[in-house]
Rosetta silent file (secondary structure, phi, psi, omega in degrees, C-alpha in Angstrom):
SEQUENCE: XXXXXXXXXXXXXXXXXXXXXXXXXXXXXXXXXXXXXXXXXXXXXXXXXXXXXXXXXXXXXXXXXXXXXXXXXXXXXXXXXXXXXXXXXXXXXXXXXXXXXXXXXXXXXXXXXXXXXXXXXXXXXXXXXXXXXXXXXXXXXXXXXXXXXXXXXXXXXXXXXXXXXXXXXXXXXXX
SCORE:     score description
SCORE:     0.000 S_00000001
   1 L     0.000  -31.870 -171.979   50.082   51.056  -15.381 S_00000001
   2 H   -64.412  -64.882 -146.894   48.704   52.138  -11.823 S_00000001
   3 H   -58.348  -18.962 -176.897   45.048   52.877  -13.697 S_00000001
   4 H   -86.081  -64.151  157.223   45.389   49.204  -15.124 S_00000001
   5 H     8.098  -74.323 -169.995   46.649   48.066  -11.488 S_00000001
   6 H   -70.265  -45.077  171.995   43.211   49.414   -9.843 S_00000001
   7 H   -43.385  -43.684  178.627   41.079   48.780  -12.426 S_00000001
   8 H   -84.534  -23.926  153.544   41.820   45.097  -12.082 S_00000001
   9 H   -84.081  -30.813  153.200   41.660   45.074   -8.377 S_00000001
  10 H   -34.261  -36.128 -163.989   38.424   47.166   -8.619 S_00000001
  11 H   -92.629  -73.080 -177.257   37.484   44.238  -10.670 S_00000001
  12 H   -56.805  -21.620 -177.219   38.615   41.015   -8.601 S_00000001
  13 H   -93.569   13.131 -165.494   37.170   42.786   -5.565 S_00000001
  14 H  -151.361  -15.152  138.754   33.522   43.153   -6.110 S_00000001
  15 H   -20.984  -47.177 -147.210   34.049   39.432   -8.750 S_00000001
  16 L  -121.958   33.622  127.654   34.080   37.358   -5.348 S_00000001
  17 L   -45.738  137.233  164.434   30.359   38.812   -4.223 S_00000001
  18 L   -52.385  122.071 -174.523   28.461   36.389   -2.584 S_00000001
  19 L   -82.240  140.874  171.589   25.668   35.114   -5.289 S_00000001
  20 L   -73.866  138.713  174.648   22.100   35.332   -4.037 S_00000001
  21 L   -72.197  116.197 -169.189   20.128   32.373   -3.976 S_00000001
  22 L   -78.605  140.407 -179.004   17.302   31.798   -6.550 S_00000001
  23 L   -80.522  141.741 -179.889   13.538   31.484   -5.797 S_00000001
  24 L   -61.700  179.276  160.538   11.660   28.765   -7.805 S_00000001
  25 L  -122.468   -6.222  126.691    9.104   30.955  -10.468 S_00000001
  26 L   -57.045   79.044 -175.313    7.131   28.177   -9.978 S_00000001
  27 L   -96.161  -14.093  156.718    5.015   28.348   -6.956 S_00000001
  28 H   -48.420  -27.042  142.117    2.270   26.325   -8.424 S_00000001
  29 H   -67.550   -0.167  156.194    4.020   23.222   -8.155 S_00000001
  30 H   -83.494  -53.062 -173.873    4.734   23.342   -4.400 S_00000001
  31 H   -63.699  -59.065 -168.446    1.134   24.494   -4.014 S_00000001
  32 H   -59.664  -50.266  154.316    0.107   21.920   -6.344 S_00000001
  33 H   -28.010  -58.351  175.591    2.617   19.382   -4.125 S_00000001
  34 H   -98.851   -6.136  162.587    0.948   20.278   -0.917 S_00000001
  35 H   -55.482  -57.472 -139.308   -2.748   19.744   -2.189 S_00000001
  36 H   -82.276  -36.375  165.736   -2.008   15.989   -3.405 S_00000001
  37 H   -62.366  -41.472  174.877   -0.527   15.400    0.187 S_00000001
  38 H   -73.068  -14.097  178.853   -3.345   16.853    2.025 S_00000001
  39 H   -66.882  -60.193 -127.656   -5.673   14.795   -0.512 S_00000001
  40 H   -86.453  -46.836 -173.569   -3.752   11.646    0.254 S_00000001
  41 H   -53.055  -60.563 -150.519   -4.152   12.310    4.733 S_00000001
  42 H   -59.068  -37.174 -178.740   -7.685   12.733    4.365 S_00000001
  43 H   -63.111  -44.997  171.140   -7.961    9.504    2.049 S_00000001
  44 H   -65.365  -23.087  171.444   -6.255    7.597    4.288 S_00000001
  45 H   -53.024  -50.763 -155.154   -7.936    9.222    7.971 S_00000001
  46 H   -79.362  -23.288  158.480  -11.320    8.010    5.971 S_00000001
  47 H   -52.837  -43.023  164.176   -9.906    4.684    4.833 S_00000001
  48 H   -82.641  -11.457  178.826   -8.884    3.783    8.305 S_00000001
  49 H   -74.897  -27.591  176.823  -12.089    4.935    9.808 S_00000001
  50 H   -71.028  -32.861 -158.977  -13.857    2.406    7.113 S_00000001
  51 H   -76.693  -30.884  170.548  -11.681   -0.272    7.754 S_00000001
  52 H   -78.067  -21.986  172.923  -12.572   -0.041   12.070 S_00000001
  53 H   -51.237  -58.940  169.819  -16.080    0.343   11.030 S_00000001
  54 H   -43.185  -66.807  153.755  -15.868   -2.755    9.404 S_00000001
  55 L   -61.394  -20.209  162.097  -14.297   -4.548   11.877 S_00000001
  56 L   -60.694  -54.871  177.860  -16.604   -3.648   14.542 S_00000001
  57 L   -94.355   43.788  140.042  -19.608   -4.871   12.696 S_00000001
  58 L  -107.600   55.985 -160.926  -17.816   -8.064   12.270 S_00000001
  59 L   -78.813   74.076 -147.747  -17.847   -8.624   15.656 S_00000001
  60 L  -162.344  -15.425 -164.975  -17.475  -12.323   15.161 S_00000001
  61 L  -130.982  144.090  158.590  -13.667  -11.937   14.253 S_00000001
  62 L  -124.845  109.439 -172.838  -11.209  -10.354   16.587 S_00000001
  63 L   -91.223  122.196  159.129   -9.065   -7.972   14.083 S_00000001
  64 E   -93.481  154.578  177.946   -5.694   -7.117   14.539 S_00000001
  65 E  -111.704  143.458 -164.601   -3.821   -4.348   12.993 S_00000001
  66 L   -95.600  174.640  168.262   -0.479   -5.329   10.941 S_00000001
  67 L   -61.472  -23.481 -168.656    2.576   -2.944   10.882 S_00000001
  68 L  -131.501   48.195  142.040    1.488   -2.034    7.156 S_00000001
  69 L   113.157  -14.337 -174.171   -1.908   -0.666    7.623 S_00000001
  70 L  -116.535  170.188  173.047   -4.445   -3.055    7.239 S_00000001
  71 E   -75.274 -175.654 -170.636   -6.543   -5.491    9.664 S_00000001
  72 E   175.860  115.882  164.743   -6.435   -8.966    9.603 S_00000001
  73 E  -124.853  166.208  179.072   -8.631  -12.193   11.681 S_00000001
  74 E   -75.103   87.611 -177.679   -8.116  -15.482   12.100 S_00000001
  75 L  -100.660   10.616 -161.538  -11.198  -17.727   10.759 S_00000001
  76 L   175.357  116.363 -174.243   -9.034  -21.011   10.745 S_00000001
  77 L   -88.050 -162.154  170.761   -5.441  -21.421   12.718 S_00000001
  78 L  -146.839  165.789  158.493   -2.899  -24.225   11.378 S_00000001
  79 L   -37.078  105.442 -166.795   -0.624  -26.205   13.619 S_00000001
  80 L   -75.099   -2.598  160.114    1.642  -23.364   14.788 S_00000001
  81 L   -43.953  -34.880  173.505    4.664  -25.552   14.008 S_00000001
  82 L   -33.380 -176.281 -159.158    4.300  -24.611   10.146 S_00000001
  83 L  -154.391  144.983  168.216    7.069  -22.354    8.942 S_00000001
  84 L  -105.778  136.430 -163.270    5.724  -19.045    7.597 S_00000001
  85 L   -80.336  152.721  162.937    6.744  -18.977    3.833 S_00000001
  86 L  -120.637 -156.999 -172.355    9.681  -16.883    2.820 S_00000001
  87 L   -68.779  124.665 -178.477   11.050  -15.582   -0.132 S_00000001
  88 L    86.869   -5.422  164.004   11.067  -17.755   -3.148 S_00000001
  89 L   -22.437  127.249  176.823    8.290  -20.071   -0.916 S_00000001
  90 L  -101.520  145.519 -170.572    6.032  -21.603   -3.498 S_00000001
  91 L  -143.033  159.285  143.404    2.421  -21.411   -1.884 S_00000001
  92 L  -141.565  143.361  177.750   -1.265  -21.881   -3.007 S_00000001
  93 L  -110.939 -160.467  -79.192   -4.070  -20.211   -2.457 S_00000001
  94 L   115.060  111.819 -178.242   -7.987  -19.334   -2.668 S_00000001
  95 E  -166.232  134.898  173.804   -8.683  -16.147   -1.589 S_00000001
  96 E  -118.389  152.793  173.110  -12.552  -13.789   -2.785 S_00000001
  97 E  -128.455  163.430 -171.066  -12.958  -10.469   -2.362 S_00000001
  98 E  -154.649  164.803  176.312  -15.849   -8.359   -1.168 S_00000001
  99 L   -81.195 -160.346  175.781  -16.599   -4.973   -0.134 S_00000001
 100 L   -95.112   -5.840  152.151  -16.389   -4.297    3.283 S_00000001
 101 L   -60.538    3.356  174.597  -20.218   -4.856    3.534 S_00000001
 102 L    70.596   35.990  179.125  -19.176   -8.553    2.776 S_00000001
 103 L  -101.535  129.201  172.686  -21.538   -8.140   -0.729 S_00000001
 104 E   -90.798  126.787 -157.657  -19.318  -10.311   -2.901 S_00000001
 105 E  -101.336  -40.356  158.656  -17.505   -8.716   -5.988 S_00000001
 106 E  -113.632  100.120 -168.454  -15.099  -11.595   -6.818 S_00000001
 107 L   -65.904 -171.264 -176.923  -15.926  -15.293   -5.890 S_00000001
 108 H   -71.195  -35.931 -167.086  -13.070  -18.049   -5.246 S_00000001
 109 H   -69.518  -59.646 -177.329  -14.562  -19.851   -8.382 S_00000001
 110 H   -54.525  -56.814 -102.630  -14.018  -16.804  -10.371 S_00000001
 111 H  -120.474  -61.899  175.209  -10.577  -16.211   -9.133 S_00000001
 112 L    87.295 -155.938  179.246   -9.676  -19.673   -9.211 S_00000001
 113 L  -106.297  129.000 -168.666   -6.514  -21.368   -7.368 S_00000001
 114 L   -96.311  154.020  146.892   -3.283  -19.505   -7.423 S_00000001
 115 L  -142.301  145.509 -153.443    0.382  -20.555   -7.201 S_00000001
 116 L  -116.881   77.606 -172.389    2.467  -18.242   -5.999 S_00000001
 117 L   -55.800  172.960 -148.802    6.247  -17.636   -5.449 S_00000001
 118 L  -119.931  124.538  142.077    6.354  -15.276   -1.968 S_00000001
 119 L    82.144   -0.747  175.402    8.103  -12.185   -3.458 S_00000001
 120 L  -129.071   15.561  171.951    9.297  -13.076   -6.638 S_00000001
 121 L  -130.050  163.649  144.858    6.176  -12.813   -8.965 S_00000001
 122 L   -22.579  132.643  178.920    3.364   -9.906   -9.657 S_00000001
 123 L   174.793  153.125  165.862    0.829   -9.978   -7.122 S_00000001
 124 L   -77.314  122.250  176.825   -1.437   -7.080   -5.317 S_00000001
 125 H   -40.458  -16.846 -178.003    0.586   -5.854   -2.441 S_00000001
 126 H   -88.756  -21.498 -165.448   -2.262   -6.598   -0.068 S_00000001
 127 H  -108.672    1.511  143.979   -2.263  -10.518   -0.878 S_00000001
 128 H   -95.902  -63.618 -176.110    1.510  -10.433   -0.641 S_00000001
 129 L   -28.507  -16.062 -163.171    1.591   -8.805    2.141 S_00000001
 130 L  -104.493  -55.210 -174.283   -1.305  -11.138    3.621 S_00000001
 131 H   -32.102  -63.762 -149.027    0.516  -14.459    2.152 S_00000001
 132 H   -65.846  -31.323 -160.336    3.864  -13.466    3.808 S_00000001
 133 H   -68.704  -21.824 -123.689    1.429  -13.753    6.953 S_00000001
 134 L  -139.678  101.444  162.850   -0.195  -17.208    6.490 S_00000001
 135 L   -58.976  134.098  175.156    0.698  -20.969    7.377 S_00000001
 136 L   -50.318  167.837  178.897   -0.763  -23.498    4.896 S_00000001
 137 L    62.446    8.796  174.259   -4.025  -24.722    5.814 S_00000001
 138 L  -103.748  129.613  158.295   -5.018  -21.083    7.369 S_00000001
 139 E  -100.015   89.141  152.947   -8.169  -19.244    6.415 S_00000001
 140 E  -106.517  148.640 -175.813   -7.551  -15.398    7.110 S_00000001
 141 E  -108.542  114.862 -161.423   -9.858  -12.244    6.529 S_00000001
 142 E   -98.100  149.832 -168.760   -8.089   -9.266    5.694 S_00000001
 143 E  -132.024   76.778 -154.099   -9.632   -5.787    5.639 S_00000001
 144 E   -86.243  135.920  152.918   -7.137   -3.917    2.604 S_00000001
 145 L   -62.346 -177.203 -178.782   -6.932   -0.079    2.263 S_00000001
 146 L   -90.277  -15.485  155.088   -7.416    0.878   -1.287 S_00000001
 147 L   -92.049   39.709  164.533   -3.367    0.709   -1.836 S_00000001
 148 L   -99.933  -33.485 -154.523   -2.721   -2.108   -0.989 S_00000001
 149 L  -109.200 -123.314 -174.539   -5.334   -3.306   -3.299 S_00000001
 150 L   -75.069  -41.037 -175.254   -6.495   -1.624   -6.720 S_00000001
 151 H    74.714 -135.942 -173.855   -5.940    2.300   -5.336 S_00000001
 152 H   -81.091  -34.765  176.171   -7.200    4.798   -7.217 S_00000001
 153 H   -70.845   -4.978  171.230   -7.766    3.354  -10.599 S_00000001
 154 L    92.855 -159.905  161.037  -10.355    0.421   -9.796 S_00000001
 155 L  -115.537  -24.827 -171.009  -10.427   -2.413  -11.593 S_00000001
 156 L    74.785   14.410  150.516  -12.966   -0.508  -14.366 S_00000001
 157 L  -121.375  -67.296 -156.383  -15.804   -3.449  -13.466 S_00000001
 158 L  -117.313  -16.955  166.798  -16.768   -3.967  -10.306 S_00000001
 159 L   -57.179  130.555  173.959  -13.828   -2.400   -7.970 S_00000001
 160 L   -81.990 -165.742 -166.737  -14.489    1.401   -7.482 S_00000001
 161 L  -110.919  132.031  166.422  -11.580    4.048   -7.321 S_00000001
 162 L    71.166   32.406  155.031   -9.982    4.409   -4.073 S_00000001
 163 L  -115.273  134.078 -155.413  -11.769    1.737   -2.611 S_00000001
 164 L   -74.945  150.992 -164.272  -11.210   -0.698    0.487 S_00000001
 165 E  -152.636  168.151 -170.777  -11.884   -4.369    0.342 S_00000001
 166 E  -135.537   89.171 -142.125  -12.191   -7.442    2.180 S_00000001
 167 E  -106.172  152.585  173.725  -10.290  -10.301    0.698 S_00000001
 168 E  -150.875  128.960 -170.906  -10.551  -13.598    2.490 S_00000001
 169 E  -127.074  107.399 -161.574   -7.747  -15.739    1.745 S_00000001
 170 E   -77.786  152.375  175.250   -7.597  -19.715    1.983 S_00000001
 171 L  -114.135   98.371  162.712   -3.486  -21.297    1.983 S_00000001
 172 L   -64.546  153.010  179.847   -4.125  -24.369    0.467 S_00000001
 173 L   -69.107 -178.220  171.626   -1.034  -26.952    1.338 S_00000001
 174 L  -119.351  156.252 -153.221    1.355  -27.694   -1.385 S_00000001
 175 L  -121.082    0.000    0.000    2.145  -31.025   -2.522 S_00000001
């Protein structure tokens, strides 16, 4: 009975080790992890360096920078009385895009005239984001990283991958 006794505290005492903590066996996916982040700094360091570039040799505009990354002039105010549209707003627009050498890749004509609810339909994050911005009867010229816009996949015609654009976007009134 004793030999049973010890055996079974022999047992319960060295049960209640602390367990050691496991190491991934994957260190290629951490590795892998910290590439696509160090990819993504550089794209953006060289994206904002295009995008000031840009704006410089537009010196004809005076560009402000929004809170969510891209530039943005004035080429037409509106009557600052407007209301700035809000969510469920219905709005139309006009709006071309170009590269930031201003060579034009999509005209207005092509594009045609949109209406839009603010935030409750499919749209490129740079032209909501621009929209959200923009009293009817305002012409602004926005200067989009590439995610805001297409990102890395293009368009596959005339947008490249991971490239920056220059959208100039009319607010027609609504009726």
């Amino acid at each position: 009975m004793r030999i049973a006794f010890s055996l079974f505290l022999l047992i319960f005492t060295f049960s209640c080790a602390k367990n050691q903590a496991r190491y991934p066996l994957n260190k290629k996916k951490d590795a892998f992890l910290n590439n696509s982040a160090e990819r993504n700094k550089t794209l953006l360091a060289r994206e904002e360096y295009l995008l000031k570039t840009a704006a410089k040799k537009d010196s004809s505009l005076s560009y402000q920078v929004s809170e969510a990354g891209f530039l943005y002039a004035y080429i037409k105010t509106s009557d600052a009385k407007l209301p700035l549209p809000s969510k469920g707003t219905k709005v139309r627009f006009q709006y071309q895009i170009e590269d930031l050498d201003k060579n034009i890749l999509y005209d207005k004509s092509t594009l045609g005239t949109i209406d839009y609810a603010i935030d409750q339909e499919d749209l490129l994050p740079g032209l909501r984001e621009g929209l959200r911005m923009m009293r009817a009867g305002e012409v602004v010229v926005f200067l989009f990283p590439s995610y805001l816009c297409y990102g890395y996949q293009g368009d596959e015609e005339k947008i490249g991958v991971n490239q920056p654009l220059r959208f100039t976007i009319e607010r027609l009134p609504t009726n």
